[in-house]
Structure formats: C-alpha cells, structure tokens
N, C-alpha and C positions, 0 to 999 in steps of 0.2 A: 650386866653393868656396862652403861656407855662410857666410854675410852677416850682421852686426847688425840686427837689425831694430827695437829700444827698446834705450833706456837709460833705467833709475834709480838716481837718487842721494837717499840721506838721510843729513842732516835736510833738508826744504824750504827751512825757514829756521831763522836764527843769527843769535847775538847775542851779540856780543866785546866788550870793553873794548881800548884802545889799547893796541898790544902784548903784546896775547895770542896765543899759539898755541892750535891745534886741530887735533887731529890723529883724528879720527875721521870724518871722511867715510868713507862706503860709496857704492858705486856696484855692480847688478846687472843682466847683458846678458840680451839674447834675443835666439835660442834657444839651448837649453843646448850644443847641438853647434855653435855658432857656432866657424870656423875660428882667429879673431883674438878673443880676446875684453879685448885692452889697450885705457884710453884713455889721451886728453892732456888735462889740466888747464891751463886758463885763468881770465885775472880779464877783465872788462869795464872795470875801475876800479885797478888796481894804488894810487893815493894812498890807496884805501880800503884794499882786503885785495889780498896777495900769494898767489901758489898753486904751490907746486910743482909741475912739469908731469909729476913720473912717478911720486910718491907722492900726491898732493893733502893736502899738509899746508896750513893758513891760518895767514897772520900778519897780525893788523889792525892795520893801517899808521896811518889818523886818520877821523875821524867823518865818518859817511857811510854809505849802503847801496850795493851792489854786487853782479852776479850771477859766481856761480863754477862755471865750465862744467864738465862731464865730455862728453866727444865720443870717439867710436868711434875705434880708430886704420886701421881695415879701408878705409876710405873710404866706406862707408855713407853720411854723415854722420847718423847717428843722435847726437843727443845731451839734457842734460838741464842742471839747472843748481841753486845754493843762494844764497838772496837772505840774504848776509851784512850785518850792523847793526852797524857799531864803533862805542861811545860811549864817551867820556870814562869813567863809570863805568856796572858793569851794576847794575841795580837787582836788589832778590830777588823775585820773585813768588809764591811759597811756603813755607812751613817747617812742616816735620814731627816731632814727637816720636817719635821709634822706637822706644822702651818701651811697653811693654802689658799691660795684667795688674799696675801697680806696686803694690806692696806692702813698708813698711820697720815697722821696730818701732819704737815707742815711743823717744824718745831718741835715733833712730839718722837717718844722714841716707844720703841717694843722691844722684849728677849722673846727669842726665836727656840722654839722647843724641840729638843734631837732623839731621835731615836738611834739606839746602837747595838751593835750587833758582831759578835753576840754580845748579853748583857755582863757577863763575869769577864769581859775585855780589859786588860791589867790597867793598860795608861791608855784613858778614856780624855787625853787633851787634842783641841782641835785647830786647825784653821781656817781663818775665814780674811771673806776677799769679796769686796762691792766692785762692780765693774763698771760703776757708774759713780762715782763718790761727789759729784756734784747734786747729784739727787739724793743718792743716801750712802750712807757709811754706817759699816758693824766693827763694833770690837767686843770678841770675847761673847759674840752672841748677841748681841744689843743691836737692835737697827736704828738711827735716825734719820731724821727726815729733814732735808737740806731746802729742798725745793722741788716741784709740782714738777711729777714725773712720774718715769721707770728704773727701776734700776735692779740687777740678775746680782743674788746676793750669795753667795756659794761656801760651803763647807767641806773642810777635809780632816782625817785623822792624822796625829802629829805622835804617832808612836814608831816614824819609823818603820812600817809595813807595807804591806802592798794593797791596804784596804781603800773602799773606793769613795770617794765624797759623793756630794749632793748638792742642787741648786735649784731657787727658788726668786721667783720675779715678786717685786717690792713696790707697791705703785704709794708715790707719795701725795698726797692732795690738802687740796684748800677747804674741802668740808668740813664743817665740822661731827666728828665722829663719836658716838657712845663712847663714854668712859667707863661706865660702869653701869651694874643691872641689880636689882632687889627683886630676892623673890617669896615671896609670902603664899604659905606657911615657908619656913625653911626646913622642916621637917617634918614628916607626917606616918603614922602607921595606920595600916587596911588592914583587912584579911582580904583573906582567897575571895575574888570576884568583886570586889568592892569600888567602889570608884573613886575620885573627891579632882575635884578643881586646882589647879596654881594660877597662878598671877604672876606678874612680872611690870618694874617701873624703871625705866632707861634713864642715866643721867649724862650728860646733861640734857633739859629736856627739849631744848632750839637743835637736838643733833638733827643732821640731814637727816640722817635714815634712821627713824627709831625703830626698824623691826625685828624679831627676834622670834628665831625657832626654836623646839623644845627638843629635846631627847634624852634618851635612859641611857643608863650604862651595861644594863642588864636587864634585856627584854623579856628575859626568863622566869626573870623576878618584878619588874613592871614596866608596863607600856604607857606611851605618854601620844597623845594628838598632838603632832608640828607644829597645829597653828594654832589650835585653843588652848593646851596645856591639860586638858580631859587627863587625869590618870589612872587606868585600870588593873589591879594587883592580880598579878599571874599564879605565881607560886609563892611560897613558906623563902623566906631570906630579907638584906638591906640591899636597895643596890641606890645609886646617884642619880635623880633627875636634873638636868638644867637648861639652863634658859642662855643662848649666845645670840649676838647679836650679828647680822647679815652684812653689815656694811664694811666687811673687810679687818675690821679692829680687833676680831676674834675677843670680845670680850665673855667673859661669861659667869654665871650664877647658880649654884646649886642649891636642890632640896633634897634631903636624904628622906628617903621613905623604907620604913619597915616594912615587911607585909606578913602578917602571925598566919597561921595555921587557922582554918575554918574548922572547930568538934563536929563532928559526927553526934547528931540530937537524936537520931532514934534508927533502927533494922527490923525493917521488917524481912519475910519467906513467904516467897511463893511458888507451890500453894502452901498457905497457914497449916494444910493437913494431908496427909495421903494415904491410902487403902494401895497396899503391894503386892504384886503376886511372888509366890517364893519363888527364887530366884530371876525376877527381873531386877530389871537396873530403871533408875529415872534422877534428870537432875534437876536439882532445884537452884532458884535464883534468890539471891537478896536486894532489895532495894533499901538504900544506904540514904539520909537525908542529914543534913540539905544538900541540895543538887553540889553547889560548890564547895562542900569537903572536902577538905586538904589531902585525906587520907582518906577512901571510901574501900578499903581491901580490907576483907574479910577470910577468916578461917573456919573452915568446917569442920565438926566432930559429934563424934557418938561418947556417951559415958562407956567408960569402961567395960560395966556389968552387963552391957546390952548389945554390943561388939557380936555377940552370936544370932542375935536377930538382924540385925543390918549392919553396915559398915559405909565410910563416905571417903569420898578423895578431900582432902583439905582445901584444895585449891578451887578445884571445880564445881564442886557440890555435888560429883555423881554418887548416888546412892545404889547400894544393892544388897539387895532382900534374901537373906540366909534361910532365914525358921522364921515358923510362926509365932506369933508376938507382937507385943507394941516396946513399942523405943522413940526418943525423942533424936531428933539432930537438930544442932547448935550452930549458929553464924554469930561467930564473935568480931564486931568493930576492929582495926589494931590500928589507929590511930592514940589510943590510949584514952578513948574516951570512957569507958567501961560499956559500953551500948552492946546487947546482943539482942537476937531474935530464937526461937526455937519452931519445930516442926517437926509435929505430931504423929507417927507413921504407924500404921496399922499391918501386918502383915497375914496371907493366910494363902487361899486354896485360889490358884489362879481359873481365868474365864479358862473353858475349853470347845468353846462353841457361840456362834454368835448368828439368830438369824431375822432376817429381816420379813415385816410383816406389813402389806402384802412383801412376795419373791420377786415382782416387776411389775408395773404400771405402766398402761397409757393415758395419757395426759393433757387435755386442750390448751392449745397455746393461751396463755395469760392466767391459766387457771392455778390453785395449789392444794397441796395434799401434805398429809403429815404421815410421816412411815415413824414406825415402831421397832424398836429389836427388843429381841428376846435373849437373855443371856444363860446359857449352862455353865457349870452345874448351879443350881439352886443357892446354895452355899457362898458361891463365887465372894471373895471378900473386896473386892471393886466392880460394879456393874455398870459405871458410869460408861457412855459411848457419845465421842466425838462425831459427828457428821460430815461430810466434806464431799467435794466435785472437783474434780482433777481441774485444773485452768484454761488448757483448751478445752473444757466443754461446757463453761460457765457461760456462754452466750447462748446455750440451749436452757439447762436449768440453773438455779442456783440452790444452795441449801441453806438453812438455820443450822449452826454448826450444835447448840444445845439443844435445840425441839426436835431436830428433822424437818421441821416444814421445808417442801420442796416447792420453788414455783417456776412454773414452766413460762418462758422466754420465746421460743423460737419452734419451728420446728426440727424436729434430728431426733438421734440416739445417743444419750447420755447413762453412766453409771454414776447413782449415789451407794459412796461407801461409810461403813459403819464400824470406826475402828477404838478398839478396847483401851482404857487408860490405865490399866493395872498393870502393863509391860505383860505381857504377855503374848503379845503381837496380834492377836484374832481379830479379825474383819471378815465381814462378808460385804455384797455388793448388790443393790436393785437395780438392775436393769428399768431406763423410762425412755418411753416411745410418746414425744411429743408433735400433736398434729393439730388435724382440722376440730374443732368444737362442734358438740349440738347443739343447734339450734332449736328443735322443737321437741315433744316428745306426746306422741299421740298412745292412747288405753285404747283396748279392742273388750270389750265394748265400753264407750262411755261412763255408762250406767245399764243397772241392772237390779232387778229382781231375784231374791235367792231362798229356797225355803230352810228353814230351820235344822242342823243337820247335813246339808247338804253340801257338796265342795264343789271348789270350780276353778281352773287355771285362767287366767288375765293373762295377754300378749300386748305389747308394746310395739309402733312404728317409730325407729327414728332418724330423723332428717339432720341432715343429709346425708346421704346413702356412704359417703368415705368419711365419715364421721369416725375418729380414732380410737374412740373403746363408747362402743355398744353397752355396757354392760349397765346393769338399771336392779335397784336394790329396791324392795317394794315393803312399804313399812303400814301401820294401822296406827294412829293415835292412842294413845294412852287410856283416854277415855273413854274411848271403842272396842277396847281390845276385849269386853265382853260379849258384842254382838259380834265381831268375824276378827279372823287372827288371820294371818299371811305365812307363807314361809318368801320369807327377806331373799331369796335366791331365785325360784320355781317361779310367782306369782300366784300359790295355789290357795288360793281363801277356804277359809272354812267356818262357817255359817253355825252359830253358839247360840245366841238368841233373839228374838222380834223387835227390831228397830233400825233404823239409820246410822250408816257407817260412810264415814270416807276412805278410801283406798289409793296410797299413793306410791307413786313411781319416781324414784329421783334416779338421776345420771350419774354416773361414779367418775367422767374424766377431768372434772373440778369445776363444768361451764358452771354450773346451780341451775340449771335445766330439768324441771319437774313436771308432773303433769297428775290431777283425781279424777279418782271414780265413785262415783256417788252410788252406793250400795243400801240396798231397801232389804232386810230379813222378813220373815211371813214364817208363822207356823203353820203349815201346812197339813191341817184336815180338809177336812170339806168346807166345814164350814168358815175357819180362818183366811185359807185362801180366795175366799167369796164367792166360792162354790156352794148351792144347798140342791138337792135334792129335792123333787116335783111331783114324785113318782114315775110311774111308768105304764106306759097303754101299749096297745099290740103293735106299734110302729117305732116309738120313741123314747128316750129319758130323757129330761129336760134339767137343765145344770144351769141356776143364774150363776154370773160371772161378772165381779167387777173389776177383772184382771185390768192394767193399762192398755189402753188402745192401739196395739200394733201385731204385729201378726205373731202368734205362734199358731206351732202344728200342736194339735190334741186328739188323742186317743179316747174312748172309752172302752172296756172292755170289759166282760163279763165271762170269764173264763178262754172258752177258746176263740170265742168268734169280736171282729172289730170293728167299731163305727169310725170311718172317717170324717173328722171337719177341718178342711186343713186351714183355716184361716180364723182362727180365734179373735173379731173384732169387736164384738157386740153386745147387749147386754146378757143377749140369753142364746146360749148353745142348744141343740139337737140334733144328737147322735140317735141315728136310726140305725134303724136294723140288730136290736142286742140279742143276744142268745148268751143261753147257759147250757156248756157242753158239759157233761156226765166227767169230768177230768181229776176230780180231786184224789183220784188212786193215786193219781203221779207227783201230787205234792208242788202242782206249778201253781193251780187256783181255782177256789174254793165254789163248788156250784152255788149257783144263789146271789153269789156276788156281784155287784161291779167293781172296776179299776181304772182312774182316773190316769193317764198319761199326758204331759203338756211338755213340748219341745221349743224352745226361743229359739229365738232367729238367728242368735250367734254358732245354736246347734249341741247345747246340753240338754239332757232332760232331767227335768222337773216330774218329780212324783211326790206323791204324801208325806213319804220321811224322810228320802234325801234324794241328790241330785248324781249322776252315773251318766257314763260313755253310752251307755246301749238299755237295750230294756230287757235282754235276757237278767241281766246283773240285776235290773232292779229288784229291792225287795217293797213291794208297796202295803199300804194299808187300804183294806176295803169296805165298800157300804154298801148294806142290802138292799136286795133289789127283786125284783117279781116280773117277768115275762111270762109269755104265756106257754114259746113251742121253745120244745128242745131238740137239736141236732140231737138224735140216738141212735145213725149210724154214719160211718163215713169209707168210700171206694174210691180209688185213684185208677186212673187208666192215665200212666205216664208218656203218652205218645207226641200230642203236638202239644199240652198242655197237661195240666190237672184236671183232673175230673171228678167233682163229689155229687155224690147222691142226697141227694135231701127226701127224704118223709113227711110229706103232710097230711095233714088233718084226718082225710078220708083212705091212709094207706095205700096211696100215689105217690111212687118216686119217681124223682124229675131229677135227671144227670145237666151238669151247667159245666162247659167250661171256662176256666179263667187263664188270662195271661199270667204265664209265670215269669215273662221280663220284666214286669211291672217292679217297682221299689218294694211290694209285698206282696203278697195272695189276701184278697178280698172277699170277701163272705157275703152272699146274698141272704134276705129270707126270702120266703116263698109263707105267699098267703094262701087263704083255704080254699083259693077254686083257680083252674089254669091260668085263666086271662086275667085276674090282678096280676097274677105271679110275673106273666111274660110283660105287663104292663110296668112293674116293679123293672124287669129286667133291660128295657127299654128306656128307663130312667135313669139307671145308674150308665146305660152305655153313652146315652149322651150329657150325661153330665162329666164336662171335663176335670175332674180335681185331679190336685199337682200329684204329679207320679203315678197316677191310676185310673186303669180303665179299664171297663166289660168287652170279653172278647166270645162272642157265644157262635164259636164255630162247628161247634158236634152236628154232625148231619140228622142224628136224633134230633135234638135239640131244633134245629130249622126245622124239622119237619112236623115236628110237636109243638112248635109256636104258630107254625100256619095252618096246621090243623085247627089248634085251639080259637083263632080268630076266625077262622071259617064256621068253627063249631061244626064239622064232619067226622070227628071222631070219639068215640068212646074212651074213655077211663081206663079202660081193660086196655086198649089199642096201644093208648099212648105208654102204659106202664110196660108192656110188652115190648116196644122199641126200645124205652131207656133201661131198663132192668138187662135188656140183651148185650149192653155192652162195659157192665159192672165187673170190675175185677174185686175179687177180695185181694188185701195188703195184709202185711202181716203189722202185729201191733206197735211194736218198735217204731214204724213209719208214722205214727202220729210227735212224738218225740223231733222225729227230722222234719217232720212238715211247721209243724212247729216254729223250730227254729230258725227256718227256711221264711218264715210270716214276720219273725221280728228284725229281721236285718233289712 
C-alpha cells in the first residue's frame, strides 16, 4: 500500500471577521498514487474558528488566531495546517481600479469599477480624488468629463487602516464614443467541438471608433476569435462571451453560451479478438467515437465466472491469461452513454519455437523475397507472427510486417525478425546479406540429346563472378515433367520418356535472372537412336547414323576388343577392326555380340539404356553380330608396353606392341597373310585419332615386318621370333587389363 508522504494546504494564512465562513481551503497529497489520498480537518482552538472535519469549511467563532489542521486519513500522520485570524472587523489592505485605458467624452460621465482586497473587508467605503478636476471630477466612484484632456483619478480605503489605494489616468475627449453594443444571438448552447458565429452592433453608429474585441470568461469552457467573434466550445459548462468596445469607453455586451457534453455513439476493441498464451499478458485498446466526446474513459472487465481464465486492469486494459478457455473482456463508455464494446479471447498452449524459412538469405539489391516461419508446437493457440527490421537497418532492407516480404534496398547485413503475438515472447531472426545482382545465367550445355533412362547433371555459369548468392533452383514445366524430371537443388535430370523438354534454371537472390535448356529424349535401341545395322564383312560393321551433326566420341564393341571413331559426324559410321573374345565366363559380354558406346562432347556416355560416368558402369543392350576371326589367346610381356599375341588363319602368331600411355589400349586385327597385316598396322599408326596411337616397337615385331616386305622369311621363321618372347599371364590379368581398356 502506497502511503502519504506530505501534505499541503492553502492559504498559509487567513484572516476572518466574526462569523464569517470560508470555504476554500485546498489541501494537495504526495505522491500522486498515494492509495488513501482523504484527510480530517481539525481546529487547535474551536472558540476561535471551527472546521468541518470532511469538508474543511471555517467558521470564525471570536477573536483570536488558531491553527486549522489538514492530516492524512491513511495513518501516515503527514499533516499541515492554516493560522486562521478572526477579528472583530477585517481591515482592506488594498484596492484596485479595474478599468484601464478610460476614456469618456466631454459632458458624459462613467463608474469606475474596484476591486478589494481582501473580499470579506468589514468597511469596504472609499476615497476618491481627481487631480485635475477641471478636466474631470469623481464622486463616490463616478468620473465626469469637464473638458478635453487628462486627468489622474485615484482611490483610497476609508476604514481607517493602513491599506493602500490606487490610481488611474482619465483622458476626457471630444469624440464621439460607443454607447452601447448588441450582440446577437445573446445566448447560444454547443457541444464539445462545435463552433457557431456572434455578431455585434455599436451604438451610436457616427462613433469615432466603432471597434470592438471579443472575449470569454472562461476559455475552458469556450474560446471566442478577438476579431471575428468565431466561437469554439471546449468543455461541458456556461461561461460569458462578450463584445467591448476599444475606444476607451469600456463599453460592453454579453452572450452566455452553454456547452453540453458530446455522448459517446459507439466503442469499439482492438483487436475485436485475441488467441493468448497461458500466462502471457496483452493490452488492448478502445477507440471511443466521436472524436469530440465529452467523456471518452472507459472501463475494463471480465464476467465474474471467467475471472479464472483471464483477468484485466480496468484502467489500462492489460489482460492476462490464467487457464485455458475462452472469456470475453468488456470496455464500458462511462460518460453514461450506455456504449460498450467486448473482446473475444481465446486461451491455450503457448508458441515454444519459432523458425524461420529459409535460416538466412542473400539477396540482390532492389530485389524481394518472402520468408516463412514455422511455429511449434502444432497446437500453438496463436500462430500469428509479426515481421519487423530493427530501424537502423531499414536502409538495407525493409519488411511486410504481415507477409514477410523482404525487399532489398542497399547493400549491407541486416536481420529480419519474426516475433509471436500470443505473448509468449518467441522470435527467431534471418540473417540477409544484400549485394551485387545476376545479371546473366548461362546452362552447360545449351541443349542436349538424352536417351531414355538415362541421367545427367546440368552446370550453370553465372555473371558476375561477385554476384551475392549463386545459388540457382532448376525446375521442368508441368507439362514435361513426363519426358525428364530435375532434382530442383543438383541440376540432375532424369530422362522418363521420347520427346522435348525444356529445362530451366532460375536465380534465387531475387534479380528474376533465368536461363533453358532445350532437352531432346530418344529411346535408345539401335534402331530409335538412328542406328541400324548393315551387317558385317571381314573389316567392318557399318552403323547409319542420323545422330545431329557435331562431334561425339563412339565406341563399338563386340566383347573384348574396340573400334575407334572418334568423331561421329556423318551419315554413316565404320568401325573396323571387330572381334569377339571367348569372354562370356566373366559375365562382362556376350560373344557374338556387339556394343554400341556414343560419348558427347559435354563428356557423358550415352549407351542403349541409359546414360553413366564411365563405361565399366554401363550396363548396355546388344545386337548380333558375325565376324569372322576370333582372338583365342592372349600374352602380355609387361616391359615397355603390352604385348598380345594374336593367332591367325594359318596358326601364325604375330606379337604387336601397344602404347599403354595412350587414353586406352587398342586392338589391331591381323588379316590372313603377313603383309596386309603389317599393311593394317602401318595404317592405324599413321592415322592420328584423338588419344591414340600404334607404337610397334618389339624388335620382333621390326624385324618380322621387314622381313615380311622383303618376303626373305618363312612362316616357321617369323613364328619362331614372336612365340620366343610370349609370356603366359595368369587369368585374372584379363579382368585388370580390361579395366585398364575402359578408363
């Protein structure tokens, strides 16, 4: 409980005549929130003055001074007091003329209006004395006017005391002066805020000076414009407007104006409804109409029966959330209009987590984004979230205090926060990093070819290089999403069925900076991808091809051994040199077979069912095929290179070496008599393809090719040189050579 801590009373002191009353004491507490702020009134001396004990009226009883308490009624004992003086009579100790400015005409007279002091002064008779009485002359208060001049007209009190007069300059003239003034309405009543016009009609109407200023008597109660007479009603009361005239005559005219109380027409609450978390607090507001109601204070309340769910301060409107429940609170008018409003509160399971989606953003200057939150628990009974930007950082971003949209301004580091309306206090915050925008946004590749099946990653360039978030969301139209699907993060397409697809890349730091790829699918057999088969002779298999015209590398293969074409441009491919190795024990590919291999120039391969990093991975589909010779054995002599043995026709082995820095190990055939062979082998050495080339350095081998062109050696001869430097391998070693072929 707040306490008294002072009290004051005025006046200090007083001074009554017997049997007077006085009823203006004042008395003011501290501090202003003091719980009790009543006192009790007492006398020291009741034969002198009496004191009513719950108004402090005085009544001086007989002569004598006396002290008149005011005292806390809280029990503080804080109190104060007034040294009351009753005497027989009071004396005046001052008088004042209250005219100013006087001015009468020639021949005409005025009373002179006094003020005295103090007002309960016994014998209130005066003296008066013109110090010029050729100009004018007072008796008993009355000034006249002798002749055209000045004259100092002075007053004193005639009670025999020691109070002091007063004196006032008279100027007498030949104009003629207002007599009198009409003012229309002479009465009028407003409300609160209301205006209305006066008028005013000076008589007589040849006065010199007909002007005339306005004024209230209580600007509390209404205000008046000096020169137009405008009247505007302030507060609930009557007070006097009037109209005097300037010219010295102090004439003057009143209109009594009323001014009634403005009702209160309707209360609203805002907000009209509210979702609480138990135990927070929130306050609500009322808006009171019309604007100039007299009375626009309101009281706040809960029903009784509901007091366990919420609770509100009357005054303020702070609400706070008990238990869960619904409960109304009430803002009742108390101007006595009957007007109230109510608000709707919901109470329940407060937020206990708040988070923001994305956690932080970069963001191109001028660009915008919308952030999301997310609220726990599920249940939450307000999920509602305010948005906001601290104010030093609103020159970076700004926010949509209901959406979220953020839009970036400047560059810098700003937080948008995201804070809970259910009183609960939870906020979280995203971090945005506003910068340079993208301007462009290039696909790697363009466009593309893909077979059915088959996946493939897409890379982005984008410009310029300090470009403030990189980051690029890659999307497939709707009505594509049956030929190829994306993953929106990777760029990793994946190829569903035979047709045209667009593939698109957008920017995420708000430029609207996008960029397609135009995406062709192909079921890829042989025969779909435009591949058909020709058969095959002792040299070639012939593949049409109406792939688009630009390079890739392609394979054929037919188990172990490979035909190089590295430049797929034309209408019709020829892969020479095929063989089928005896390999199907290992379960890599199938003798008899061929295998189509096709690599684009972006550096995926392309095979019959789908599309893979490498060609051990692949798994292909194959088409039969018919050659004539088959590798049916194979030796390695690991020294400066590989070395295989090849068997032909007439059960002649001919050892060849190959470079093994080459991008792969190369397979010759060898036809049925030396010199095509070495003619063969002379072929492929100067034929430069990319990555590969014949390197026939075995000293067999030279010497068995110049033989063969000389035609000086036998069959026996030459078998006897190459057979001599055959190592057997053990089986495994076909497996790593292998592998060794397809990287």
């Amino acid at each position: 409980m707040t306490k008294v801590n002072s009290i004051n009373v005025c006046p200090a002191e007083l001074t009554l005549a017997r049997g007077e009353w006085y009823y203006d004491a004042s008395v003011s507490v501290c501090p202003e929130n003091a719980d009790c702020k009543e006192v009790t009134w007492s006398s020291d001396n009741t034969s002198v003055a009496t004191v009513n004990p719950s108004t402090g009226y005085i009544c001086a009883q007989g002569n004598g001074t006396t002290k008149i308490h005011a005292t806390a009624a809280d029990g503080s004992g804080c109190t104060d007091y007034i040294c009351v003086t009753v005497k027989d009579t009071v004396p005046i100790y001052a008088v004042y003329i209250k005219d100013n400015g006087i001015r009468i005409e020639k021949g005409s007279s005025r009373e002179l209006e006094l003020e005295v002091l103090p007002e309960n002064a016994t014998n209130k008779t005066f003296t008066w004395h013109s110090h010029n009485p050729s100009v004018a002359t007072v008796e008993d208060g009355v000034v006249y006017g002798v002749s055209a001049g000045s004259a100092q007209i002075c007053v004193g009190p005639d009670d025999g005391g020691e109070g002091s007069g007063h004196c006032r300059i008279v100027e007498v003239t030949e104009d003629i002066l207002v007599k009198s003034i009409r003012v229309s309405p002479s009465a009028t009543t407003l409300r609160v805020g209301e205006s209305a016009m006066l008028s005013a009609t000076v008589c007589p109407t040849d006065s010199t000076n007909s002007e005339i200023r306005w004024f209230s008597t209580n600007r509390n109660i209404v205000t008046v414009n000096a020169y137009s007479g405008l009247l505007t009603a302030v507060g609930e009361g009557t007070a006097e407007v009037y109209a005097k005239s300037i010219d010295g005559g102090n004439v003057r005219c009143y209109c009594t104006v009323t001014v009634e109380k403005v009702p209160v027409t309707s209360v609203t609450i805002n907000p009209s409804s509210k979702a609480m978390a138990i135990g927070s607090a929130t306050t609500l507001t009322a808006t009171v109409l019309p604007e100039n109601a007299t009375n626009k204070t309101v009281v706040w309340s809960v029903n009784a029966e509901d007091q366990n769910i919420i609770t509100v301060n009357p005054s303020t409107g702070l609400v706070t959330a008990h238990a869960a429940g619904e409960a109304n609170v009430w803002a009742q008018a108390q101007d006595g209009s009957g007007k109230y409003a109510n608000c709707h509160i919901r109470v329940g399971t407060p937020v206990s987590k708040v988070t923001i989606n994305p956690s932080s953003k970069a963001m191109a200057i001028g660009s915008t984004t919308t952030l999301t939150a997310t609220v726990t628990p599920e249940d939450a009974i307000n999920k509602t979230i305010v948005w906001s930007v601290n104010e030093e950082d609103q020159n970076i971003i700004t926010v949509n205090p209901n959406t979220g949209r953020v839009t970036a301004h400047s560059a810098g580091e700003a937080n948008v926060w995201a804070q809970t309306q259910d009183g609960s206090g939870e906020y979280m915050n995203c971090p945005i990093r506003v910068g340079t925008p993208v301007s462009k946004v290039t696909i790697n590749p363009s466009s593309t070819i893909m077979a059915v099946g088959s996946t493939r990653t897409f890379t982005t360039t984008i410009t310029p290089e300090d470009a403030i978030n990189k980051d690029i969301v890659w999307s497939v139209n709707q009505e594509h999403r049956h030929i190829i699907t994306v993953d929106p993060n990777t760029g990793s397409v994946t190829a569903h069925s035979a047709g045209e697809a667009i593939l698109w890349a957008e920017t995420q730091d708000g430029s609207g900076e996008y960029m397609s790829c135009n995406i062709t699918v192909k079921n890829v057999s042989w025969e779909e991808l435009g591949f058909s088969y020709d058969g095959s002779t002792r040299d070639f298999v012939r593949l049409n091809n109406d792939l688009p015209p630009y390079a890739y590398e392609a394979w054929l293969s037919t188990g172990y051994g490979y035909s190089i074409n590295p430049y797929v441009d034309t209408a019709t491919v020829n892969f020479d040199a095929i063989y089928v190795v005896d390999y199907g024990e290992q379960g890599l590919m199938e003798v008899g077979h061929a295998y189509l291999f096709l690599k684009a120039p972006e550096g995926d391969w392309i095979i019959t069912e789908f599309a893979g990093p490498d060609k051990e991975n692949a798994k292909v589909t194959s088409k039969p095929c018919s050659v004539e010779y088959i590798i049916e054995h194979l030796s390695v002599e690991a020294v400066e290179g590989v070395v295989f043995s090849v068997p032909i026709s007439d059960g002649v082995s001919l050892s060849i070496q190959f470079d093994f820095y080459a991008k792969g190990v190369q397979f010759l055939s060898m036809k049925g008599d030396f010199s095509n062979s070495i003619a063969m082998a002379e072929k492929w050495k100067n034929q430069k393809y990319k990555g590969y080339y014949f390197l026939p350095t075995n000293n067999c081998l030279h010497y068995a090719r110049d033989v063969l062109k000389e035609g000086t050696a036998s069959n026996e001869e030459i078998e006897a040189c190459i057979t001599s430097s055959i190592t057997p391998v053990p089986k495994n070693f076909y497996d790593e050579l292998l592998q060794a072929s397809l990287k």
